[in-house]
C-alpha positions as CSV (number, residue, x, y, z in Angstrom):
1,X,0.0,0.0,0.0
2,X,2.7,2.3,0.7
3,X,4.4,1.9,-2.5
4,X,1.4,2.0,-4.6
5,X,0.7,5.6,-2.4
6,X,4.2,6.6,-3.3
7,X,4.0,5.8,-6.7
8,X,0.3,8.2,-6.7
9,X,2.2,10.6,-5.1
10,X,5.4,10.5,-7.0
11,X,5.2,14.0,-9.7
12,X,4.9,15.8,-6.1
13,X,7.0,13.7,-3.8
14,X,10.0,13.5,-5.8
15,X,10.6,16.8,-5.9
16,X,10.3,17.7,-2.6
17,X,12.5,15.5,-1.7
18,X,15.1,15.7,-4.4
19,X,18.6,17.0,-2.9
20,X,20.9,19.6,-4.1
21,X,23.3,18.5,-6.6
22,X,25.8,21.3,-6.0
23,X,27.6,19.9,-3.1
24,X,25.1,21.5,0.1
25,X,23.3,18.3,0.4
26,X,23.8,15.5,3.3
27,X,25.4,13.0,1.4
28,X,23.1,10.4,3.4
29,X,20.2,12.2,1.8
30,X,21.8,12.0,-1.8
31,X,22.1,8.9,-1.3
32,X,18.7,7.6,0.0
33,X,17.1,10.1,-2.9
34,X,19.2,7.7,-5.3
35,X,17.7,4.9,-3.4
36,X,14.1,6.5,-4.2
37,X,14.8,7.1,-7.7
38,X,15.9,3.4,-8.4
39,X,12.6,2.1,-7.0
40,X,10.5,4.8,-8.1
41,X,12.1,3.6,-12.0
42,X,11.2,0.1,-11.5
43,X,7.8,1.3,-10.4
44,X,7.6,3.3,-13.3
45,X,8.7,0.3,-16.0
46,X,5.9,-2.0,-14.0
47,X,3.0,0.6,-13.8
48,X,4.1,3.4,-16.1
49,X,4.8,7.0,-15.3
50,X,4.5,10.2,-16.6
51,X,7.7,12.7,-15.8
52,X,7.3,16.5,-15.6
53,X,9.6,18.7,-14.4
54,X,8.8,20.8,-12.4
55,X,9.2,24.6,-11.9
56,X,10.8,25.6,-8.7
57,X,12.4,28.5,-9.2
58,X,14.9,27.8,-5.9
59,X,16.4,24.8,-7.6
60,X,17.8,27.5,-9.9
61,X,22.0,29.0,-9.2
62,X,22.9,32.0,-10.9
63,X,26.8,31.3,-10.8
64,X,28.3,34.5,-12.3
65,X,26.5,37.0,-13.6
66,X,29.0,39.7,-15.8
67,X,27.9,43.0,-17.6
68,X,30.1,44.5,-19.7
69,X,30.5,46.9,-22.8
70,X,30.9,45.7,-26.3
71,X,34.1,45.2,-28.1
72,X,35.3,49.0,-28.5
73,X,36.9,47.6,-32.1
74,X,33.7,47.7,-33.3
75,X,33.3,52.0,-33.3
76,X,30.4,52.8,-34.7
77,X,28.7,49.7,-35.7
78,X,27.0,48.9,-32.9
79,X,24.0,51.1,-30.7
80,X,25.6,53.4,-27.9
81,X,25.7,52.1,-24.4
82,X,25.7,48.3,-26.1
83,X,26.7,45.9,-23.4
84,X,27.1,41.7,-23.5
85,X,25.5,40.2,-20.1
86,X,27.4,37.1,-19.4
87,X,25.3,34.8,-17.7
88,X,26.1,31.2,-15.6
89,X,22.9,29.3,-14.6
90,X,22.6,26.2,-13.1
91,X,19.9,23.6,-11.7
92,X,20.9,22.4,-8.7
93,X,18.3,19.5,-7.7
94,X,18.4,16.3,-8.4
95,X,15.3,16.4,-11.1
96,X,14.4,17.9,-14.3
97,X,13.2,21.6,-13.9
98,X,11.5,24.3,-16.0
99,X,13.7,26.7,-17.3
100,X,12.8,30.5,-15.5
101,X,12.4,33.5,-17.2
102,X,15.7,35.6,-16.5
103,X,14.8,39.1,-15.1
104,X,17.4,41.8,-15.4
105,X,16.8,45.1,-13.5
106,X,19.4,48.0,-14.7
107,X,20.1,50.9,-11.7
108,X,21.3,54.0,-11.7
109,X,24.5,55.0,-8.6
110,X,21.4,55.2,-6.2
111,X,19.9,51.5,-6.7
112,X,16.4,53.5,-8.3
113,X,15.4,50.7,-10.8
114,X,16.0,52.3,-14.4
115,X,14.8,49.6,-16.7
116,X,13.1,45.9,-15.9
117,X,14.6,43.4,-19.1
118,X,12.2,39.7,-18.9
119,X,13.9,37.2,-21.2
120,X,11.9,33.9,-21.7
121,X,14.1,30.7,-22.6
122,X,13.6,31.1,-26.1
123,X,16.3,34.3,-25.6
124,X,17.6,33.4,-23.3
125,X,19.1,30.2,-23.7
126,X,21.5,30.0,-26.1
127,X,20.6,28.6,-29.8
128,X,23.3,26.1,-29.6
129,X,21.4,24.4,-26.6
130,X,17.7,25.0,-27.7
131,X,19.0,22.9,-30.8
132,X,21.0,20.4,-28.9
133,X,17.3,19.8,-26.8
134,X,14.8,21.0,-28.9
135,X,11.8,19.9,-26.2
136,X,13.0,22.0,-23.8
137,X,10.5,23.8,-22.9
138,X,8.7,20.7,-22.1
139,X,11.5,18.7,-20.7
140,X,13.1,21.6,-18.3
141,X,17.0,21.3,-17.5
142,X,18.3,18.4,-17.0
143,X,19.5,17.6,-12.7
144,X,22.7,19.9,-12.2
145,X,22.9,21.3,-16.0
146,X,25.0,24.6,-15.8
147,X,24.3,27.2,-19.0
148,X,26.2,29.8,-20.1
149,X,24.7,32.6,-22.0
150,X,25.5,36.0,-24.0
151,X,22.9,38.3,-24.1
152,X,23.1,41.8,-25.6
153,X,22.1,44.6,-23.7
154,X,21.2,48.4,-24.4
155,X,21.9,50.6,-21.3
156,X,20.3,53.6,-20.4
157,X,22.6,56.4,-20.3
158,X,22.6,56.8,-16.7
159,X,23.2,52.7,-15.7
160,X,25.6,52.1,-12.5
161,X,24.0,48.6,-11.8
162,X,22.4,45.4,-12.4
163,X,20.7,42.7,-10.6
164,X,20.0,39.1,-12.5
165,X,16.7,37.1,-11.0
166,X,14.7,33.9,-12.2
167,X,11.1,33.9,-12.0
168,X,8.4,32.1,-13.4
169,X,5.5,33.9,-15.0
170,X,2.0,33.7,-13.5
Protein backbone atom coordinates (compact mmCIF):
# COMPACT_ATOMS: atom_id res chain seq x y z
CA UNK A 1 0.00 0.00 0.00
CA UNK A 2 2.71 2.29 0.75
CA UNK A 3 4.36 1.91 -2.50
CA UNK A 4 1.43 1.98 -4.61
CA UNK A 5 0.66 5.58 -2.42
CA UNK A 6 4.16 6.57 -3.26
CA UNK A 7 4.04 5.78 -6.67
CA UNK A 8 0.26 8.15 -6.74
CA UNK A 9 2.24 10.60 -5.12
CA UNK A 10 5.35 10.50 -6.98
CA UNK A 11 5.23 14.04 -9.68
CA UNK A 12 4.86 15.79 -6.12
CA UNK A 13 7.02 13.73 -3.80
CA UNK A 14 9.99 13.51 -5.77
CA UNK A 15 10.58 16.77 -5.92
CA UNK A 16 10.32 17.74 -2.64
CA UNK A 17 12.49 15.46 -1.74
CA UNK A 18 15.05 15.68 -4.43
CA UNK A 19 18.57 17.01 -2.85
CA UNK A 20 20.86 19.60 -4.06
CA UNK A 21 23.33 18.46 -6.56
CA UNK A 22 25.76 21.25 -6.05
CA UNK A 23 27.64 19.85 -3.14
CA UNK A 24 25.07 21.54 0.13
CA UNK A 25 23.27 18.32 0.41
CA UNK A 26 23.81 15.54 3.27
CA UNK A 27 25.37 13.04 1.41
CA UNK A 28 23.05 10.41 3.39
CA UNK A 29 20.18 12.17 1.77
CA UNK A 30 21.84 11.99 -1.82
CA UNK A 31 22.15 8.89 -1.27
CA UNK A 32 18.68 7.65 -0.03
CA UNK A 33 17.13 10.10 -2.91
CA UNK A 34 19.18 7.70 -5.32
CA UNK A 35 17.74 4.92 -3.42
CA UNK A 36 14.05 6.48 -4.16
CA UNK A 37 14.78 7.10 -7.70
CA UNK A 38 15.86 3.39 -8.37
CA UNK A 39 12.58 2.07 -7.03
CA UNK A 40 10.52 4.81 -8.11
CA UNK A 41 12.15 3.57 -12.03
CA UNK A 42 11.19 0.11 -11.48
CA UNK A 43 7.84 1.32 -10.37
CA UNK A 44 7.60 3.26 -13.34
CA UNK A 45 8.71 0.29 -15.97
CA UNK A 46 5.86 -1.98 -14.01
CA UNK A 47 3.02 0.62 -13.80
CA UNK A 48 4.13 3.38 -16.13
CA UNK A 49 4.77 6.96 -15.32
CA UNK A 50 4.50 10.24 -16.64
CA UNK A 51 7.68 12.75 -15.84
CA UNK A 52 7.28 16.48 -15.63
CA UNK A 53 9.65 18.69 -14.43
CA UNK A 54 8.83 20.81 -12.41
CA UNK A 55 9.24 24.62 -11.94
CA UNK A 56 10.82 25.61 -8.66
CA UNK A 57 12.38 28.54 -9.18
CA UNK A 58 14.91 27.84 -5.93
CA UNK A 59 16.40 24.80 -7.61
CA UNK A 60 17.82 27.50 -9.93
CA UNK A 61 21.98 28.97 -9.22
CA UNK A 62 22.94 32.01 -10.91
CA UNK A 63 26.82 31.28 -10.81
CA UNK A 64 28.34 34.45 -12.34
CA UNK A 65 26.54 36.96 -13.62
CA UNK A 66 29.00 39.68 -15.78
CA UNK A 67 27.93 42.98 -17.59
CA UNK A 68 30.13 44.47 -19.66
CA UNK A 69 30.48 46.91 -22.76
CA UNK A 70 30.91 45.66 -26.27
CA UNK A 71 34.07 45.24 -28.06
CA UNK A 72 35.29 48.98 -28.50
CA UNK A 73 36.87 47.62 -32.13
CA UNK A 74 33.69 47.66 -33.30
CA UNK A 75 33.29 51.99 -33.26
CA UNK A 76 30.37 52.77 -34.74
CA UNK A 77 28.69 49.67 -35.71
CA UNK A 78 26.95 48.89 -32.93
CA UNK A 79 24.00 51.05 -30.67
CA UNK A 80 25.60 53.38 -27.91
CA UNK A 81 25.67 52.11 -24.38
CA UNK A 82 25.68 48.32 -26.11
CA UNK A 83 26.72 45.86 -23.42
CA UNK A 84 27.09 41.66 -23.45
CA UNK A 85 25.51 40.22 -20.11
CA UNK A 86 27.37 37.10 -19.42
CA UNK A 87 25.30 34.84 -17.67
CA UNK A 88 26.06 31.21 -15.59
CA UNK A 89 22.93 29.26 -14.59
CA UNK A 90 22.60 26.24 -13.06
CA UNK A 91 19.93 23.64 -11.70
CA UNK A 92 20.91 22.44 -8.71
CA UNK A 93 18.27 19.51 -7.74
CA UNK A 94 18.44 16.27 -8.42
CA UNK A 95 15.27 16.43 -11.09
CA UNK A 96 14.44 17.94 -14.27
CA UNK A 97 13.17 21.57 -13.89
CA UNK A 98 11.52 24.28 -16.02
CA UNK A 99 13.71 26.74 -17.30
CA UNK A 100 12.81 30.46 -15.46
CA UNK A 101 12.40 33.53 -17.24
CA UNK A 102 15.74 35.57 -16.53
CA UNK A 103 14.81 39.06 -15.07
CA UNK A 104 17.43 41.75 -15.44
CA UNK A 105 16.80 45.08 -13.51
CA UNK A 106 19.40 47.98 -14.71
CA UNK A 107 20.12 50.87 -11.68
CA UNK A 108 21.30 54.02 -11.70
CA UNK A 109 24.48 55.02 -8.64
CA UNK A 110 21.40 55.23 -6.15
CA UNK A 111 19.92 51.53 -6.73
CA UNK A 112 16.44 53.51 -8.27
CA UNK A 113 15.43 50.72 -10.82
CA UNK A 114 15.99 52.31 -14.40
CA UNK A 115 14.75 49.65 -16.74
CA UNK A 116 13.11 45.90 -15.91
CA UNK A 117 14.56 43.37 -19.08
CA UNK A 118 12.15 39.73 -18.86
CA UNK A 119 13.88 37.19 -21.18
CA UNK A 120 11.90 33.93 -21.66
CA UNK A 121 14.08 30.65 -22.56
CA UNK A 122 13.56 31.14 -26.15
CA UNK A 123 16.28 34.28 -25.56
CA UNK A 124 17.62 33.42 -23.25
CA UNK A 125 19.15 30.19 -23.71
CA UNK A 126 21.48 29.98 -26.13
CA UNK A 127 20.63 28.62 -29.76
CA UNK A 128 23.27 26.14 -29.62
CA UNK A 129 21.43 24.44 -26.63
CA UNK A 130 17.70 24.95 -27.73
CA UNK A 131 18.99 22.88 -30.77
CA UNK A 132 20.96 20.41 -28.91
CA UNK A 133 17.30 19.76 -26.78
CA UNK A 134 14.81 20.97 -28.93
CA UNK A 135 11.82 19.88 -26.20
CA UNK A 136 13.03 22.00 -23.83
CA UNK A 137 10.51 23.84 -22.94
CA UNK A 138 8.73 20.71 -22.11
CA UNK A 139 11.48 18.70 -20.69
CA UNK A 140 13.14 21.56 -18.30
CA UNK A 141 17.05 21.34 -17.54
CA UNK A 142 18.34 18.41 -17.00
CA UNK A 143 19.47 17.65 -12.73
CA UNK A 144 22.68 19.91 -12.19
CA UNK A 145 22.92 21.32 -15.97
CA UNK A 146 25.04 24.58 -15.81
CA UNK A 147 24.25 27.17 -19.00
CA UNK A 148 26.22 29.79 -20.06
CA UNK A 149 24.70 32.60 -22.04
CA UNK A 150 25.47 35.98 -23.97
CA UNK A 151 22.86 38.27 -24.09
CA UNK A 152 23.09 41.78 -25.61
CA UNK A 153 22.07 44.62 -23.67
CA UNK A 154 21.20 48.41 -24.35
CA UNK A 155 21.90 50.57 -21.31
CA UNK A 156 20.32 53.60 -20.42
CA UNK A 157 22.58 56.39 -20.32
CA UNK A 158 22.57 56.79 -16.71
CA UNK A 159 23.19 52.72 -15.71
CA UNK A 160 25.56 52.06 -12.48
CA UNK A 161 23.97 48.62 -11.78
CA UNK A 162 22.45 45.40 -12.43
CA UNK A 163 20.69 42.69 -10.55
CA UNK A 164 20.04 39.08 -12.46
CA UNK A 165 16.72 37.15 -10.96
CA UNK A 166 14.69 33.90 -12.19
CA UNK A 167 11.15 33.87 -12.00
CA UNK A 168 8.42 32.06 -13.36
CA UNK A 169 5.47 33.93 -14.97
CA UNK A 170 1.97 33.67 -13.50
Amino acid sequence: MLIFGEHLSRNTLIPALAPRIDGSSNVIAVRAFSLLQLIDQKLCSALGCFNRPVSDFSAWKITSATLSPENAREGLKIPANQSMLQVEIQNRLAVPVLFPNLEISLTDAEESELKSIQLSPKEWLPPSWQESHPDFLKNGAPAGEIIQSELPIVLPANAAGYRVHVIYPR
